[in-house]
DRENDO-1510 file (C-alpha; in Angstrom, 1 decimal, always signed):
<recs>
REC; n; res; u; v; w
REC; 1; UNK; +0.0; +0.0; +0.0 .
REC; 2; UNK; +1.3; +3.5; -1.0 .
REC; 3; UNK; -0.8; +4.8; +1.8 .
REC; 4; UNK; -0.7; +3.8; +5.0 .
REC; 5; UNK; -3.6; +2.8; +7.2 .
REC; 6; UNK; -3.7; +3.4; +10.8 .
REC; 7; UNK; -5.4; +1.5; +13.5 .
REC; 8; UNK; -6.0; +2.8; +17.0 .
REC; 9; UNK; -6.6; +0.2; +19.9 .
REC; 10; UNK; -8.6; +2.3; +22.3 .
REC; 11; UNK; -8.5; +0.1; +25.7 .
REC; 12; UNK; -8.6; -3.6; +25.1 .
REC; 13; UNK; -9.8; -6.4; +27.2 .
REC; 14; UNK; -8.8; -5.8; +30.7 .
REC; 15; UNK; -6.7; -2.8; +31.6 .
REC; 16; UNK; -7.8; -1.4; +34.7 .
REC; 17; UNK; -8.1; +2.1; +34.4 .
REC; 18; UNK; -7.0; +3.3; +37.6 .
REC; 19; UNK; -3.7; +2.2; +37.0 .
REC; 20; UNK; -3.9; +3.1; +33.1 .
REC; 21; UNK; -5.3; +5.9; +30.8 .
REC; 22; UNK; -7.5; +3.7; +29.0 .
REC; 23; UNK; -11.1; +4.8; +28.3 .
REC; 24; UNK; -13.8; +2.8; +29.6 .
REC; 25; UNK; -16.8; +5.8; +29.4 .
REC; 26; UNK; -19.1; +6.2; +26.4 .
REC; 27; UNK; -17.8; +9.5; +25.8 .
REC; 28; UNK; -14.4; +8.7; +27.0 .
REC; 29; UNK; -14.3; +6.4; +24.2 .
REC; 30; UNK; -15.4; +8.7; +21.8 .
REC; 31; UNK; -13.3; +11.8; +23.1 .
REC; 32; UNK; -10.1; +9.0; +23.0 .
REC; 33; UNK; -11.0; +8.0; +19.6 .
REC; 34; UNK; -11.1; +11.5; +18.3 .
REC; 35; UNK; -7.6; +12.4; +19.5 .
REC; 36; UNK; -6.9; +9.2; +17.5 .
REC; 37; UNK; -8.5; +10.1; +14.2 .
REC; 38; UNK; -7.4; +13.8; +14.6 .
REC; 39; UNK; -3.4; +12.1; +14.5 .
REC; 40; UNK; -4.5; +9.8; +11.4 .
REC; 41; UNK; -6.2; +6.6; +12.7 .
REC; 42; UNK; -9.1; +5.6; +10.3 .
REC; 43; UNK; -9.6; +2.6; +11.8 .
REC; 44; UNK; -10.5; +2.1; +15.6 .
REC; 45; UNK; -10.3; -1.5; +17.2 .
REC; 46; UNK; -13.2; -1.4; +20.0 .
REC; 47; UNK; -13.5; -3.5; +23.1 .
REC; 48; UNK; -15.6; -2.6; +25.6 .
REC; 49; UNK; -15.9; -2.5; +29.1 .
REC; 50; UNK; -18.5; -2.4; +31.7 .
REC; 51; UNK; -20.3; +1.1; +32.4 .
REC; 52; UNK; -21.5; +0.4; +36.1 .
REC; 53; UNK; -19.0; +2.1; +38.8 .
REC; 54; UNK; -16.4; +0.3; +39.9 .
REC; 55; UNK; -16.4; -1.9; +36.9 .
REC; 56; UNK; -14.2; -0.4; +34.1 .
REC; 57; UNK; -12.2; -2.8; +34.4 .
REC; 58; UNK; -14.3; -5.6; +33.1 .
REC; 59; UNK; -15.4; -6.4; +29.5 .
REC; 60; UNK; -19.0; -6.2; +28.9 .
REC; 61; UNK; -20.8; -8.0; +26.0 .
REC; 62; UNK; -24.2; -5.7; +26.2 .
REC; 63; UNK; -25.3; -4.9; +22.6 .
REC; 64; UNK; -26.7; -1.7; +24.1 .
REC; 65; UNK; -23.2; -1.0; +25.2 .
REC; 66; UNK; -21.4; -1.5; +21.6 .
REC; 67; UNK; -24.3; +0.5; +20.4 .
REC; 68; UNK; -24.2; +3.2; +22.1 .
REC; 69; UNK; -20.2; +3.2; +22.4 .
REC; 70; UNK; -19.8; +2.7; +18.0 .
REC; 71; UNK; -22.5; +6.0; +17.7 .
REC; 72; UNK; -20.7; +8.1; +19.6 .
REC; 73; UNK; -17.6; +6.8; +18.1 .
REC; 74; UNK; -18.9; +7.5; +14.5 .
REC; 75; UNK; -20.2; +10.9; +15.6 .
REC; 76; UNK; -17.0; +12.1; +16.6 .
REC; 77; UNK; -14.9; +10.6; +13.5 .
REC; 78; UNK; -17.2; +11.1; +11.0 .
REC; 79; UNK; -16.3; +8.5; +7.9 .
REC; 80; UNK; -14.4; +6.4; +10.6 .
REC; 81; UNK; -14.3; +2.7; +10.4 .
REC; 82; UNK; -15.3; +0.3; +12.9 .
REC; 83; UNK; -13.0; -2.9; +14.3 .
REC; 84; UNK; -15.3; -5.0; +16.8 .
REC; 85; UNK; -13.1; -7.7; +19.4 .
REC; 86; UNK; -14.6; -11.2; +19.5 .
REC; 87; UNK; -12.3; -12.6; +21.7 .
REC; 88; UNK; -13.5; -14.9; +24.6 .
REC; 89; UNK; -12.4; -18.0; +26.3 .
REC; 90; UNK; -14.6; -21.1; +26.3 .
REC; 91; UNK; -17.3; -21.9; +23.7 .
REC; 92; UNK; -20.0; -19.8; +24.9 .
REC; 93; UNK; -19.6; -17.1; +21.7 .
REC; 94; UNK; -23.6; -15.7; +22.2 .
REC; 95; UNK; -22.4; -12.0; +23.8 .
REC; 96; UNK; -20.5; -11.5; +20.9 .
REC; 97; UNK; -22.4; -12.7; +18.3 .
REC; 98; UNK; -25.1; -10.4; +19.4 .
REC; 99; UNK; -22.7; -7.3; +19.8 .
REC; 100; UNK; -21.6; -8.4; +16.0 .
REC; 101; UNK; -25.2; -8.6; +14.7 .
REC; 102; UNK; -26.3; -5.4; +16.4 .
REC; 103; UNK; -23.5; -3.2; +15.2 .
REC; 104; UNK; -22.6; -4.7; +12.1 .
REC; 105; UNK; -19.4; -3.1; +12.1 .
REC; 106; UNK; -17.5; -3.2; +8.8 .
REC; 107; UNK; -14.8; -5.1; +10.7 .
REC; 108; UNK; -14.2; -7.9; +13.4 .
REC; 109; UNK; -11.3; -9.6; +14.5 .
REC; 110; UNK; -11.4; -12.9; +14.1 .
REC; 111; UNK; -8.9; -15.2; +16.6 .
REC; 112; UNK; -7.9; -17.6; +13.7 .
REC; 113; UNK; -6.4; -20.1; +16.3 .
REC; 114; UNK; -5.4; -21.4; +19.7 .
REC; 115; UNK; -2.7; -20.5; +22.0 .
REC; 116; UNK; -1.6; -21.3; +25.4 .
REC; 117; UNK; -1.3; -17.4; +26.5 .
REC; 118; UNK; +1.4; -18.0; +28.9 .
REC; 119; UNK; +3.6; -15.5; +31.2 .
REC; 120; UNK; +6.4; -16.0; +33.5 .
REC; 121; UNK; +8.1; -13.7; +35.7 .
REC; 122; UNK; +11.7; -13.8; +36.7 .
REC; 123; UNK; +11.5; -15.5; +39.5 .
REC; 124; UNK; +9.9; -18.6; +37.7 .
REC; 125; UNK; +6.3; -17.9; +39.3 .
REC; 126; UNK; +3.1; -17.5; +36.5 .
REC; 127; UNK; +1.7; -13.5; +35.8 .
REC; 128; UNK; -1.5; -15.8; +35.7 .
REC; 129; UNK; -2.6; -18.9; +36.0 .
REC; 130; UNK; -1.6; -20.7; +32.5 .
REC; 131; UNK; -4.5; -20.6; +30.1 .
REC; 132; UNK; -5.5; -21.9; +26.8 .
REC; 133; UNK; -7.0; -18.7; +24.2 .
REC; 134; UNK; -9.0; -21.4; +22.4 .
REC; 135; UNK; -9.7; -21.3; +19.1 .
REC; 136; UNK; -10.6; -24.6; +17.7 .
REC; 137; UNK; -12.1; -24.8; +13.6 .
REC; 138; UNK; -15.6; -25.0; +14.8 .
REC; 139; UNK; -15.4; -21.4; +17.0 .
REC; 140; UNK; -13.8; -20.0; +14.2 .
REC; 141; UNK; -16.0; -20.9; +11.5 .
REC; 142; UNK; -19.3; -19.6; +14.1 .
REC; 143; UNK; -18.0; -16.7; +14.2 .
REC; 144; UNK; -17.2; -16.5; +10.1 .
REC; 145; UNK; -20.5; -17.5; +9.3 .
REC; 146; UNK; -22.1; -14.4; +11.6 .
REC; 147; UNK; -19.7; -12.4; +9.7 .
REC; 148; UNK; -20.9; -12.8; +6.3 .
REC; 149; UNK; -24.7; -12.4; +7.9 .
REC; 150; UNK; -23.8; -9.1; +9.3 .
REC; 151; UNK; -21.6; -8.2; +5.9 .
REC; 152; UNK; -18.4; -7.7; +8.5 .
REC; 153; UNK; -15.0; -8.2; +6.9 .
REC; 154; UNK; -13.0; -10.5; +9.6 .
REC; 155; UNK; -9.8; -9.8; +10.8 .
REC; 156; UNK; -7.6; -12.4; +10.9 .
REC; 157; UNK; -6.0; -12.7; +14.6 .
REC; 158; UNK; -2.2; -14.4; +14.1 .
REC; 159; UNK; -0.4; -14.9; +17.2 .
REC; 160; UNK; +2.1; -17.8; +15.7 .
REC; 161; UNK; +3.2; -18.5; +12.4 .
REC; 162; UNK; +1.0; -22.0; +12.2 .
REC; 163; UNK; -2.0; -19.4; +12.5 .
REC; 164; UNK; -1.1; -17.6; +10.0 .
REC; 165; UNK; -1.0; -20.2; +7.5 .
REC; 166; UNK; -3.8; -21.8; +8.6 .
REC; 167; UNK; -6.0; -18.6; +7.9 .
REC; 168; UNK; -5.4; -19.6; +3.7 .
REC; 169; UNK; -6.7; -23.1; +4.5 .
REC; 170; UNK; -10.6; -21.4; +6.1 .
REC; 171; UNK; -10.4; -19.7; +2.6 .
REC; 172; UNK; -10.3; -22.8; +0.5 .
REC; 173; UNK; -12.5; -24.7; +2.6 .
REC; 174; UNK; -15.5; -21.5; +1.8 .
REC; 175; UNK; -14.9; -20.2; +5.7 .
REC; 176; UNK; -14.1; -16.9; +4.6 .
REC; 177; UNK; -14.2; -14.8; +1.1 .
REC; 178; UNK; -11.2; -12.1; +2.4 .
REC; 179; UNK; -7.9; -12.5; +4.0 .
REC; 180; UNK; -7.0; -9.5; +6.0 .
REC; 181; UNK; -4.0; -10.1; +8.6 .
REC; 182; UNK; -3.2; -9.5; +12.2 .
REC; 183; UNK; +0.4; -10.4; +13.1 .
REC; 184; UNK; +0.1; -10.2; +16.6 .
REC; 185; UNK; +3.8; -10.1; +18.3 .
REC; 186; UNK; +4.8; -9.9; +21.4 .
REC; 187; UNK; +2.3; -12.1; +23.5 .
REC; 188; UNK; +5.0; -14.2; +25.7 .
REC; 189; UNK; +4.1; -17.5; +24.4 .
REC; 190; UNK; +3.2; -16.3; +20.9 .
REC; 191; UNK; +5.6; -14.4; +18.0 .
REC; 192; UNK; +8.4; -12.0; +19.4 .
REC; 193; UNK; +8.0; -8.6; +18.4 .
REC; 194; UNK; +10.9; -9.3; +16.0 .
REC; 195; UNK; +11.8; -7.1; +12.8 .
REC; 196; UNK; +13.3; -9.6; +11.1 .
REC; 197; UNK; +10.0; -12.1; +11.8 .
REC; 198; UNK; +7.8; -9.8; +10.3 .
REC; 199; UNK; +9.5; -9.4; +7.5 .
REC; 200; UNK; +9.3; -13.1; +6.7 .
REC; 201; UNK; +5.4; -13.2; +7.6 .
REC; 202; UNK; +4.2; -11.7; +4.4 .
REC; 203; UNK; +5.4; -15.0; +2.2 .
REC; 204; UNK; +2.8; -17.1; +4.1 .
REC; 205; UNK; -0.2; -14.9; +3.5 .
REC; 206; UNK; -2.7; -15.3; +0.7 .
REC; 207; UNK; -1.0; -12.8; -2.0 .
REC; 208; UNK; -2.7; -9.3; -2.1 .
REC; 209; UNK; -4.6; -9.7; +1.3 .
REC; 210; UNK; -3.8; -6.4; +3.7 .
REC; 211; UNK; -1.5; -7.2; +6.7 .
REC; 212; UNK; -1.0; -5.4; +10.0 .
REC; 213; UNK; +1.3; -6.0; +13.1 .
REC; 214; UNK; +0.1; -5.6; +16.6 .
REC; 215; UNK; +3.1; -5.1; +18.5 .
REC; 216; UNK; +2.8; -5.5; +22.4 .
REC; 217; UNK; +5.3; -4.2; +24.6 .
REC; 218; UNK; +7.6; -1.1; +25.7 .
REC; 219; UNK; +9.8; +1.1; +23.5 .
REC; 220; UNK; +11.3; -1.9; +21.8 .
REC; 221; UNK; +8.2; -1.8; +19.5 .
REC; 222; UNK; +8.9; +1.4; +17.5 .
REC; 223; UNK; +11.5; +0.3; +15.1 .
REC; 224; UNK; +9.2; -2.7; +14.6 .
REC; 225; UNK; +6.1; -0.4; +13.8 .
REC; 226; UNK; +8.9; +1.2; +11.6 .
REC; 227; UNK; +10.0; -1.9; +9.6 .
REC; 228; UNK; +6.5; -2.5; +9.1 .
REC; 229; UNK; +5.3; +0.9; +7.4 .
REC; 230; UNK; +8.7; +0.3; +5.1 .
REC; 231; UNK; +6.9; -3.1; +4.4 .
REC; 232; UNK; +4.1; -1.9; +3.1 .
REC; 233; UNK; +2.0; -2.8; +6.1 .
REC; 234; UNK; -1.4; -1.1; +7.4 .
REC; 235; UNK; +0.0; +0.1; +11.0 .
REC; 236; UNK; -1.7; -0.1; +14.3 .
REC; 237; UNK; -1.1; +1.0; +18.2 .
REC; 238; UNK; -3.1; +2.5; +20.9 .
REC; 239; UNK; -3.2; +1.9; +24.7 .
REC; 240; UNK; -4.1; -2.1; +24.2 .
REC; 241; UNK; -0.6; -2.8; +22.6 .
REC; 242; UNK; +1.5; -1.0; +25.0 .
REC; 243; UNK; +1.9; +2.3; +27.1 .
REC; 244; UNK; +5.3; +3.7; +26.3 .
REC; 245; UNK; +6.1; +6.1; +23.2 .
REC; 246; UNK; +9.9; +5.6; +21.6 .
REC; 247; UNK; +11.6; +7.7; +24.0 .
REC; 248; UNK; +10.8; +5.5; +26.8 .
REC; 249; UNK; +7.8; +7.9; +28.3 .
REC; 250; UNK; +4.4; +6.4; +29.6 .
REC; 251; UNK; +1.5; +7.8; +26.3 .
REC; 252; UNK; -1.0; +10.4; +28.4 .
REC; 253; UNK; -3.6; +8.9; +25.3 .
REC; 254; UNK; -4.3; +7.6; +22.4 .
REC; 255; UNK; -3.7; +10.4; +20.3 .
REC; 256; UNK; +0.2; +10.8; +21.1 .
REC; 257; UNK; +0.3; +6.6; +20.3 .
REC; 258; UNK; -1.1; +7.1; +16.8 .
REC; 259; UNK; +0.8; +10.1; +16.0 .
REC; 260; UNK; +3.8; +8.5; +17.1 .
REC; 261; UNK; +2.8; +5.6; +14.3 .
REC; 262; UNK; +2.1; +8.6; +11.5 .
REC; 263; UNK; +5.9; +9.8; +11.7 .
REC; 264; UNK; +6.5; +6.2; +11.0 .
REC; 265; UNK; +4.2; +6.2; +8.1 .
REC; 266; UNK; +5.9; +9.4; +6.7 .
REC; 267; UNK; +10.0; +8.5; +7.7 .
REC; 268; UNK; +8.8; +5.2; +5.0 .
REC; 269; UNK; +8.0; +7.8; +2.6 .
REC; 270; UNK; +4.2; +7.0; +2.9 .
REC; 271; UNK; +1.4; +9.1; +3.6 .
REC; 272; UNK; -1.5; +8.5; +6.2 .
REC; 273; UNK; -4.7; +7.3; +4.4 .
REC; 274; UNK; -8.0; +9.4; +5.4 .
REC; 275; UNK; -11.1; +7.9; +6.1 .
REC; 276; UNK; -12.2; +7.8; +2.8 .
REC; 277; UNK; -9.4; +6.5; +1.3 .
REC; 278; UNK; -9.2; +3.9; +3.9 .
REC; 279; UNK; -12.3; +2.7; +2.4 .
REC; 280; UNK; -11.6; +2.9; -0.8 .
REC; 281; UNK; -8.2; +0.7; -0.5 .
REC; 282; UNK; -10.2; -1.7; +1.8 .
REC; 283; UNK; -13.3; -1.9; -0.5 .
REC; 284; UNK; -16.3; -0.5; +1.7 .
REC; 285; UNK; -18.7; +1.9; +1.0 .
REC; 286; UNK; -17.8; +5.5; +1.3 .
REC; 287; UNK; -20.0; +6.5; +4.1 .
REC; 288; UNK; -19.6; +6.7; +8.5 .
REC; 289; UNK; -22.8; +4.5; +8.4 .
REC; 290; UNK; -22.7; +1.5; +5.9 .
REC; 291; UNK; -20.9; -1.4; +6.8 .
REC; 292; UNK; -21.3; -4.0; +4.2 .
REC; 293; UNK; -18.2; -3.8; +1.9 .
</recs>
């Protein structure tokens, strides 16, 4: 891509936000995701979290949340494009399903595989108890088929190389029409947030699908984000892939993340898509409201 396209992860899953600037509020979330589209993001990934006091810090799966959370969204960024999470553990897959079919957002991610989502800490002990992110076939082609009923364009979620090849095998077996990527990197037990990975991952996709890198973690990121706007990559960041700007300093917002990933963009000699171009290159409908591509 000539241009590049930037995501903005606004909060993701758990993040508490009295420890972290991440927005939980309706119009947090809007106000967040304007400083984001304001520094070049035309995309915005969306989880979301509970509204009641005391529970930010908790995802919610109310339809009347993601509602009222993707209209205030739209009204702020007019022309922006919506990325809806999906993730959950287990096989119970109704609260997204309903989010999914009562937004109908013009993209989902979709976790194209299993992982054991493993961390250690130095002195040997677990961060958490280890856990499998399941993923199996049968999830992932539930959630394809609500896809195409809602006309949402999945988002492939890679966190290991064997996902990423598997995502050409749901094509040929009619899962899925579109390949769009997610190298996710950095996840302990997943890829490393490794330049020279990345820039093997593109030989594995299906050829001419869009590809993005998630990159999780501190400062170390950046010149990963940088290899990947030389790539050709879309580009993504925001305060669910890490905290820290290049120099080390803890992001204030969302806004200062994506701008950071624009002077990527530009030291690669690309410039930042706009809304509508973002649709254009990505083949939906040139309004804030539609979502079938």
């Amino acid at each position: 891509m000539d241009k590049a396209i930037l995501t903005c992860a606004l909060t993701g899953v758990l993040t508490d936000p009295r420890q972290h600037p991440v927005p939980v509020g309706v119009d947090e979330m809007a106000r967040s995701a304007r400083e984001a589209f304001d520094a070049g993001a035309s995309i915005m990934h969306v989880h979301l979290r509970r509204q009641q006091a005391g529970q930010g810090h908790l995802p919610s799966w109310d339809p009347e949340v993601a509602a009222a959370v993707d209209a205030a969204i739209r009204t702020a960024c007019p022309g922006v494009i919506i990325n809806l999470t999906t993730g959950v553990i287990g096989p119970d897959i109704d609260g997204p399903i309903a989010c999914l079919r009562r937004l109908r957002p013009e993209i989902a991610a979709c976790n194209a595989g299993s992982l054991n989502y493993l961390k250690i800490r130095d002195d040997g002990r677990w961060a958490w108890p280890p856990m499998v992110f399941d993923n199996p076939v049968e999830k992932v082609g539930a959630f394809l088929a609500v896809m195409a009923e809602t006309g949402t364009r999945p988002e492939f979620e890679c966190f290991d190389v064997g996902i990423v090849r598997s995502v050409a095998m749901y094509l040929k077996a009619g899962l899925a029409e579109h390949a769009e990527y997610n190298f996710v990197m950095g996840v302990a037990s997943g890829m490393p947030a490794d330049a020279d990975l990345l820039a093997m991952l593109p030989r594995w996709i299906v050829p001419g699908s869009p590809w993005q890198a998630t990159l999780i973690g501190r400062a170390e990121i950046w010149p990963v984000h940088q290899r990947a706007a030389e790539l050709g990559g879309m580009l993504r960041t925001g305060l669910e892939d890490t905290f820290y700007l290049p120099d080390g300093r803890r992001a204030r917002g969302n806004g200062e993340l994506v701008d950071e990933l624009a002077r990527c963009a530009r030291r690669a000699g690309r410039a930042v898509a706009s809304p509508t171009e973002t649709r254009s290159m990505l083949g939906f409908r040139h309004t804030g409201d539609a979502s079938t591509p």
